[in-house]
C-alpha positions as MATLAB code, in Angstrom:
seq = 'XXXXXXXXXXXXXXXXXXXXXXXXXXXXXXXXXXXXXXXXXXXXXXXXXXXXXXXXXXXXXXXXXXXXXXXXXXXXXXXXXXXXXXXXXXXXXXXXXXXXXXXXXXXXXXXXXXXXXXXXXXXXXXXXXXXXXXXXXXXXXXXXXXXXXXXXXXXXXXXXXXXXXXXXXXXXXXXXXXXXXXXXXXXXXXXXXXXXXXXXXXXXXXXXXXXXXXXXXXXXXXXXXXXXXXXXXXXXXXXXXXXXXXXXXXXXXXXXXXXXXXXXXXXXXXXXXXXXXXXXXXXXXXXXXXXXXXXXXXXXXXXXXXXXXXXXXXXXXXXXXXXXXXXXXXXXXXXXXXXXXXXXXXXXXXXXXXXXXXXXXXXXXXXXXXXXXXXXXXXXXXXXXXXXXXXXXXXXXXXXXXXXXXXXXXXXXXXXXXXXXXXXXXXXXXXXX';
ca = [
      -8.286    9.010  -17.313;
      -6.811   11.866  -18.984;
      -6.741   11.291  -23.081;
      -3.506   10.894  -24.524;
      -1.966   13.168  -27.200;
      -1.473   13.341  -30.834;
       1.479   14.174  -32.070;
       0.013   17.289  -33.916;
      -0.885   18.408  -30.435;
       0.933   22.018  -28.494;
       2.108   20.517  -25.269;
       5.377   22.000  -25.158;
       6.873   23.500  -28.212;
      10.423   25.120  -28.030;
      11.311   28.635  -29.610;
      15.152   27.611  -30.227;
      16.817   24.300  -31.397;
      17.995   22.051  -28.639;
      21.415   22.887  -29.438;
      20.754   26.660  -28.681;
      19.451   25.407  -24.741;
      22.757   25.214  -23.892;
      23.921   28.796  -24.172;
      20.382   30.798  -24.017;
      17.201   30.879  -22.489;
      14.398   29.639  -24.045;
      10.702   30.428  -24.692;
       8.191   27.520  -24.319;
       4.216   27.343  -24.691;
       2.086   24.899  -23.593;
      -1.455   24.839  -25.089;
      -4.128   22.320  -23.563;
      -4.099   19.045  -26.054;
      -6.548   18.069  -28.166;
      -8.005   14.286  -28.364;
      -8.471   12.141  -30.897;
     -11.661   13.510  -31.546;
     -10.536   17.071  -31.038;
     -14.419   18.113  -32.179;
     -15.611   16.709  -28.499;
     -12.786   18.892  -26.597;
     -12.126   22.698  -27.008;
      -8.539   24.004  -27.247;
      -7.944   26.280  -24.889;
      -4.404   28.433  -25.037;
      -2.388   28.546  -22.187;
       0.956   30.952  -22.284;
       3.830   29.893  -19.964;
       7.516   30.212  -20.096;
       9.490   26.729  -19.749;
      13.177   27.666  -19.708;
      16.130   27.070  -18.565;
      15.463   28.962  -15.127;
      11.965   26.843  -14.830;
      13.677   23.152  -15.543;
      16.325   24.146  -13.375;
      19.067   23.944  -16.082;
      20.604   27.017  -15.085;
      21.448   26.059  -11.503;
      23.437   22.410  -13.205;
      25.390   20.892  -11.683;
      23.717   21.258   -8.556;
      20.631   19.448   -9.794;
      19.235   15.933  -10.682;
      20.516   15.183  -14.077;
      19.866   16.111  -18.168;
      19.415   12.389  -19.263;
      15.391   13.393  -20.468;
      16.511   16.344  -21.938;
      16.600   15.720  -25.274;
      12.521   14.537  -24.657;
      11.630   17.765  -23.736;
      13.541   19.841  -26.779;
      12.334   17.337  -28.990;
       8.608   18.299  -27.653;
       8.549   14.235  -26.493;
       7.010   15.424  -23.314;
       3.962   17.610  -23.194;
       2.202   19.010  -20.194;
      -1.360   17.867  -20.649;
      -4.433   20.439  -19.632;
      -4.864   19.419  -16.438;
      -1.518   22.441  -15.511;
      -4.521   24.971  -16.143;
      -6.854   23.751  -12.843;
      -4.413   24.826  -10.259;
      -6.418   27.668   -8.850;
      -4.133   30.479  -10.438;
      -1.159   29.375   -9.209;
       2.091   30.245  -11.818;
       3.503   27.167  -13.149;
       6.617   26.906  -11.678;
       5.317   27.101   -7.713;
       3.590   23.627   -8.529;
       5.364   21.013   -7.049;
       4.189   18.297   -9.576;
       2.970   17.978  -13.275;
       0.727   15.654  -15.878;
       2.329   15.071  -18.505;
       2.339   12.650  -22.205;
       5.859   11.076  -22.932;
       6.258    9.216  -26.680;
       9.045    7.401  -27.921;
       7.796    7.853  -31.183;
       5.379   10.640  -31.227;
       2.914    8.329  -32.754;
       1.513    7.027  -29.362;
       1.824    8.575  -25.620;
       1.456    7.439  -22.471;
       1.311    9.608  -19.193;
       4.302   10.595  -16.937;
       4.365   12.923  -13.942;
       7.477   15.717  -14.029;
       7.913   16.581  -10.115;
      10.155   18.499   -8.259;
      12.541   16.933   -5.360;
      11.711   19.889   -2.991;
       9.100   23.163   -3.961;
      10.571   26.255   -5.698;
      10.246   28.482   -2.272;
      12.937   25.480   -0.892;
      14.831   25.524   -3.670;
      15.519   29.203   -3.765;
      16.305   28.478    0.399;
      18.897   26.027   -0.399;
      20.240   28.110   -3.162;
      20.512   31.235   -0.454;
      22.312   28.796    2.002;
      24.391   27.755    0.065;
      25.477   31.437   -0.902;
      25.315   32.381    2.655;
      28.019   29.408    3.785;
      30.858   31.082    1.460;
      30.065   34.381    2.628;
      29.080   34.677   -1.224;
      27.074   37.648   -2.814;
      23.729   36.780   -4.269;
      24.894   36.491   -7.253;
      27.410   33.984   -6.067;
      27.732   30.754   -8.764;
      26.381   28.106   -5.980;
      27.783   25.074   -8.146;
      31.244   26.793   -7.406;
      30.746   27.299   -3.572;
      29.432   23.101   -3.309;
      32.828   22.681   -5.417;
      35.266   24.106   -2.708;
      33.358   22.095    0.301;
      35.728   19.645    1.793;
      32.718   17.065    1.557;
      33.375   17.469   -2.434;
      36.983   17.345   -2.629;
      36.697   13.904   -0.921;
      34.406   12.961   -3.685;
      36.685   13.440   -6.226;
      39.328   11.814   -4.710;
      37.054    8.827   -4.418;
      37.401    6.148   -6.477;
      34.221    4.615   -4.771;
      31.238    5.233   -2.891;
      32.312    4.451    0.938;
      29.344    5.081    3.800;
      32.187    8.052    5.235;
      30.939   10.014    2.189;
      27.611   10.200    2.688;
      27.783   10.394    7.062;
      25.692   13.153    7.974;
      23.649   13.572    4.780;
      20.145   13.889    5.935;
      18.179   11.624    4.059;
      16.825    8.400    5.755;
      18.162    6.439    2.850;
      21.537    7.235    3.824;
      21.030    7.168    7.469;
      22.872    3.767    7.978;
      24.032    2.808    4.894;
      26.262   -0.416    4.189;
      28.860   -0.443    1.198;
      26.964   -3.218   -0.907;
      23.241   -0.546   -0.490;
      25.957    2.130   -1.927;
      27.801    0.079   -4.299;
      24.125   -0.347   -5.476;
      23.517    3.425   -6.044;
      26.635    3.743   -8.286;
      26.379    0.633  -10.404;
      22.279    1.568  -11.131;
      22.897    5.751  -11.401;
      21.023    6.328  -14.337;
      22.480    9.957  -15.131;
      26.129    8.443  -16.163;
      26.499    7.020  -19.194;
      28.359    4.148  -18.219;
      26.722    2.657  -15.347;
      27.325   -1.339  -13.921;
      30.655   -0.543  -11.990;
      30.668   -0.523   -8.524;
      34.075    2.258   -8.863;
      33.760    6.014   -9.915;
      35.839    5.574  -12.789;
      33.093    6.447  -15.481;
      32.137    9.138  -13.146;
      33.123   13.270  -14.258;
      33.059   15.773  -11.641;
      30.026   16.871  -13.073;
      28.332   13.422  -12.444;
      29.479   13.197   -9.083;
      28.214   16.876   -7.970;
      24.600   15.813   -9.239;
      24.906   12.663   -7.180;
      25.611   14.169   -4.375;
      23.428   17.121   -4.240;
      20.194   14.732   -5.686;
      20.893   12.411   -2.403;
      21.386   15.491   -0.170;
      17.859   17.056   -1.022;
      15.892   13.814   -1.975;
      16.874   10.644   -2.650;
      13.406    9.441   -4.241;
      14.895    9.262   -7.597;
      18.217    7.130   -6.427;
      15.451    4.671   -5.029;
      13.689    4.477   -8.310;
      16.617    3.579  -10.144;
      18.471    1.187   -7.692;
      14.979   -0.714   -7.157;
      13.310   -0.803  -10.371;
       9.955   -1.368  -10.288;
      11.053   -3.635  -13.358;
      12.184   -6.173  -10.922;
       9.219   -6.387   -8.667;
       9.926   -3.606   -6.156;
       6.664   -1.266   -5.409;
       8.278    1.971   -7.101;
       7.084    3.794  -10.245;
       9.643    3.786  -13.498;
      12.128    6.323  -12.969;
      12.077    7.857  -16.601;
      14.661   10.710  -16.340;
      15.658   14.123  -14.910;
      16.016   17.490  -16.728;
      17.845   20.090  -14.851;
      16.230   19.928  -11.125;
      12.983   17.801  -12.654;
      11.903   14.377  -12.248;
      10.308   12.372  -14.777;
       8.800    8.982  -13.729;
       5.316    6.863  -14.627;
       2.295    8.565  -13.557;
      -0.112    6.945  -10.685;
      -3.139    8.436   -9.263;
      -2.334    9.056   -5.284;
      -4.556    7.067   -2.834;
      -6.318    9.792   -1.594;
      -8.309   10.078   -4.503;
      -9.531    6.902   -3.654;
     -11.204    7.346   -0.424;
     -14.481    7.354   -1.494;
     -13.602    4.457   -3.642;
     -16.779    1.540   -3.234;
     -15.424   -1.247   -0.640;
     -14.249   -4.080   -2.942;
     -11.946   -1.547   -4.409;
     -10.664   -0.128   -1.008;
     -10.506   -3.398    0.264;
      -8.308   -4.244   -2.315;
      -6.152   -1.115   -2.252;
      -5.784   -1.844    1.352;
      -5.137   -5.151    1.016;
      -2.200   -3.987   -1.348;
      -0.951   -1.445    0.718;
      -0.236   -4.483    4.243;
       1.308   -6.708    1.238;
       3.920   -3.650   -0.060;
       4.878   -3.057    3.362;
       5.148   -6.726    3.789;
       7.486   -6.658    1.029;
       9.444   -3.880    2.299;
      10.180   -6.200    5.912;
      11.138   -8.810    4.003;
      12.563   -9.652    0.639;
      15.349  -11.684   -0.767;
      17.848   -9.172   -1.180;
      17.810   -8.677    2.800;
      17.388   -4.992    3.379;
      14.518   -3.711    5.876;
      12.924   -0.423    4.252;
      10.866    1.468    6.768;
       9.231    4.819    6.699;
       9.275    7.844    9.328;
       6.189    9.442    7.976;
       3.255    8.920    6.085;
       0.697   10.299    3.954;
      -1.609    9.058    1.495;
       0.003   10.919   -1.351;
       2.916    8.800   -1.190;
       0.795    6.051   -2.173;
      -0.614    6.021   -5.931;
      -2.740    3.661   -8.076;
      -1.612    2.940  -11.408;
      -4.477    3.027  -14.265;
      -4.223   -1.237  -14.001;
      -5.058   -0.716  -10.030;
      -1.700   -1.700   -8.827;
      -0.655    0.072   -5.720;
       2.866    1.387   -5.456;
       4.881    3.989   -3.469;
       4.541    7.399   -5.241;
       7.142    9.043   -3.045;
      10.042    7.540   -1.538;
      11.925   10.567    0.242;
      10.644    9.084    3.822;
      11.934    5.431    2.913;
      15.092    4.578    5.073;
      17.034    1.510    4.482;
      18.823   -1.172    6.671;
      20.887   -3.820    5.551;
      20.552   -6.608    7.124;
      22.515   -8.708    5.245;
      25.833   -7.200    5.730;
      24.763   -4.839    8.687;
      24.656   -0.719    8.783;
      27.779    1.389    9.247;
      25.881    3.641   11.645;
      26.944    7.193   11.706;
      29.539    7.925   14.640;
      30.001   11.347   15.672;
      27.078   12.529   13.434;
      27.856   16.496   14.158;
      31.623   16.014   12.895;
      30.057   15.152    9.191;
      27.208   18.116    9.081;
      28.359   20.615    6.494;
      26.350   22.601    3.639;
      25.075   19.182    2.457;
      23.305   18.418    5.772;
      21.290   21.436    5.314;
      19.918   22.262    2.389;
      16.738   21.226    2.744;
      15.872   20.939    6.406;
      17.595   22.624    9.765;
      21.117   21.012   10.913;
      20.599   19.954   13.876;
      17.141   17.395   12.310;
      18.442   13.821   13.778;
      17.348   10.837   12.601;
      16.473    7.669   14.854;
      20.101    4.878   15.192;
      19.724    1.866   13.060;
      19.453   -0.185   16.221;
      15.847    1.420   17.892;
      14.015    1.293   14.490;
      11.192   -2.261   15.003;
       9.671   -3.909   12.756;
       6.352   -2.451   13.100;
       7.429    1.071   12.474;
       5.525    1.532    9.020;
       2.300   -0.565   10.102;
       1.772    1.641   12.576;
       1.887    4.960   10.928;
       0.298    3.354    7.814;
      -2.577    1.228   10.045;
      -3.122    4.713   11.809;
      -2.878    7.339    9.641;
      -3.580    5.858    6.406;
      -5.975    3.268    6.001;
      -8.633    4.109    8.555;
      -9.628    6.734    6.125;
      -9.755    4.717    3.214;
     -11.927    1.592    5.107;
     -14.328    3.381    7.698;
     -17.667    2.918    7.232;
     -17.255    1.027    4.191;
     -18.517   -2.682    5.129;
     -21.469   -4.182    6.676;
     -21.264   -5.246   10.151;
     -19.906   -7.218   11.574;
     -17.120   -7.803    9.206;
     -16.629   -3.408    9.532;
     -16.570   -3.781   13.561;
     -13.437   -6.625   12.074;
     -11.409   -4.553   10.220;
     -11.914   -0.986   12.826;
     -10.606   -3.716   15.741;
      -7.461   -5.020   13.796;
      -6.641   -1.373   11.851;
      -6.875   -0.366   15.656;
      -4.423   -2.795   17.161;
      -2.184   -2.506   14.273;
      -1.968    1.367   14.464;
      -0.915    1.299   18.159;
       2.754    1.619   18.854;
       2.755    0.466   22.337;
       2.328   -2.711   21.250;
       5.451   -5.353   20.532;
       6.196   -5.735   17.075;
       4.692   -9.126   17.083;
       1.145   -8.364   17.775;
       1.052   -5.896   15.562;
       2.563   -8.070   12.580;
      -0.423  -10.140   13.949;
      -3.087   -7.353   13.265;
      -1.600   -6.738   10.182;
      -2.097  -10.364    8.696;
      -5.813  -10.705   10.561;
      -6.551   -7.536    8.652;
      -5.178   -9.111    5.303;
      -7.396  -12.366    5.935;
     -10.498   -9.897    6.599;
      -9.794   -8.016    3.457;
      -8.531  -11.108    1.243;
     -12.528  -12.113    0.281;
     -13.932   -8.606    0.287;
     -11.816   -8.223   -3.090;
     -13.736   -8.860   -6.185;
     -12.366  -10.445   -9.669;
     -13.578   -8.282  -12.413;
     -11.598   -6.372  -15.704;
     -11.179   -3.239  -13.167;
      -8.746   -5.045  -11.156;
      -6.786   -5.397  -14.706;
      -3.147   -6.249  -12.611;
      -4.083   -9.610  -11.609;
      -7.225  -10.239  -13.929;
      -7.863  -12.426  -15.460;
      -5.560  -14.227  -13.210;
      -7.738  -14.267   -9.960;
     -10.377  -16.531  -11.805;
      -8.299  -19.239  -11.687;
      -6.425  -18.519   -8.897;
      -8.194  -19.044   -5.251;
      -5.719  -16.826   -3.380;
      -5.690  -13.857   -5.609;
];
């Protein structure tokens, strides 16, 4: 684990006052920190630029938000050294960042600062978006997304209806139901007077960054409508700066494949319960993904297992049903395409099964992190239930059934030691930890 930061440490110090953001461009550095025992690590100096044109501030209001501003000119955040190991590569092509976030720059705690799509994408979307106006390219691209007749309906709207949003090509949004959107605007953490389920509070600058945030990626509207706070398997959504993302930093799962096997078993053994979770929970909505990878996966430092990236999760609500999207071509515009070809179409709400994310997760997923890890014949076990499990031909009820054989396998190969620091020193006295 990465050593946290003093508050006499470089991690990101601004040339101008925050004020002075607003109206010029300004210089950043970002030096590698020092530890508390600064003696046992050398400083190394690292110049970068971190302006406006690197948080994305200068393409608002087509970005995320500016609620963690004020963090970063009040050097609150601080990239940590690890920004130097990235084989060469300029700071602003990496998609993610470590990072140290204080609330009272007396003690830190790490973050990660992402980016909803790379910089190559971004510059794309930007270039479409020129392009559909017939614009120059220096055309002002918050203007063009202004005149769209998608927009105008937005700020007629005095709330969130599923006819805004048809044709948007996030699987969030694929089938959404009024109370999933109501949702979005009472929890929208970049308005300053959120808990309404009407666009009242809402400026035309708020709704703009809505919109374009759940055009490109909708991971951070997921973070903040389903707080991890309240048990849901998603990091903390800290903030947004221009077109960066600020939320609690995990370790992604990958870096745990050549963990020993109580630990994998256990990380696997999370993994079946989160998408357990995701099937069924007692607000009534089905999440399901259409891809995986183990980077959207991540360990927090306690060993809890949580979904790092949510940009694949689509949603079905099951309690007051999906208002599918009729006539799907009629609502492609700009919007539909700013991060991904036009004519990308998602599956209906109707064909999606149950067993859509235990497949792709039994077979692409966690064979790598539980092969060759066990003893026979409990190893021959787990290989015949991850294999069932991962096989889509099957009906969604045998592979549920592989999923919770694999779970009972797993359950006793977990150990109860400090390491395991989410449920210890619960699972000593509990026998189905």
């Amino acid at each position: 684990m990465e050593p946290w930061l003093g508050p006499e440490a470089a991690g990101l110090r601004l040339g101008w006052p925050a004020l002075l953001l607003w109206v010029s461009s300004l210089s950043y550095s970002a030096s590698s920190p020092a530890s508390l025992a600064p003696s046992l690590v050398p400083r190394v100096r690292i110049s970068y630029n971190f302006g406006r044109t690197f948080l994305g501030l200068d393409k608002c209001n087509a970005c995320i938000g500016t609620s963690i501003c004020k963090k970063f000119f009040k050097e609150e955040i601080r990239f940590d050294e690890r920004l130097d190991s990235h084989l060469g590569l300029r700071p602003d092509d990496l998609p993610s960042y470590p990072a140290n976030y204080s609330d009272d720059s007396k003690t830190w705690r790490p973050v990660e600062v992402s980016r909803l799509v790379s910089k190559h994408q971004n510059e794309i979307s930007d270039q479409r978006i020129c392009d559909s106006a017939a614009a120059p390219k220096t055309c002002s691209i918050e203007r063009v997304l202004r005149k769209t007749g998608r927009f105008q309906k937005w700020l007629q709207a005095k709330r969130l209806t599923p006819d805004l949003v048809q044709g948007l090509p996030s699987p969030f949004l694929r089938c959404p139901s009024q109370r999933l959107l109501d949702r979005v605007v009472r929890r929208y953490a970049e308005v300053a007077d959120a808990g309404s389920i009407f666009m009242d509070h809402f400026t035309d600058r708020d709704k703009l960054r809505l919109l374009y945030t759940l055009s490109v990626n909708a991971h951070p509207i997921l973070l903040q409508i389903f707080p991890g706070a309240e048990g849901w398997p998603l990091p903390k959504y800290v903030g947004s700066c221009g077109r960066l993302l600020v939320s609690t930093s995990t370790s992604p799962l990958q870096e745990f494949y050549g963990a020993p096997p109580d630990q994998a078993a256990d990380l696997a053994y999370q993994l079946l319960g989160v998408l357990e979770s995701l099937r069924s929970n007692d607000l009534n909505y089905f999440f399901y993904f259409t891809r995986v990878d183990a980077a959207m996966f991540g360990i927090f430092n306690n060993g809890h297992l949580f979904i790092r990236d949510a940009s694949a999760l689509g949603v079905i609500d099951r309690q007051e049903g999906s208002q599918a999207a009729t006539r799907a071509e009629e609502n492609k515009d700009i919007f539909s395409c700013l991060v991904s070809g036009c004519q990308v179409e998602l599956p209906s709400c109707d064909t999606v099964p149950e067993k859509q994310s235990l497949v792709l997760v039994c077979g692409q997923v966690l064979p790598r992190l539980l092969q060759a890890k066990f003893p026979s014949p409990v190893q021959e076990e787990i290989d015949a239930a991850l294999a069932r499990c991962g096989e889509g031909a099957r009906p969604d009820s045998e592979v549920l059934g592989a999923a919770r054989q694999l779970k009972d396998v797993l359950r006793p190969l977990r150990t109860c030691d400090p390491r395991f620091a989410y449920r210890y020193p619960d699972c000593k006295y509990d026998d189905k930890f």
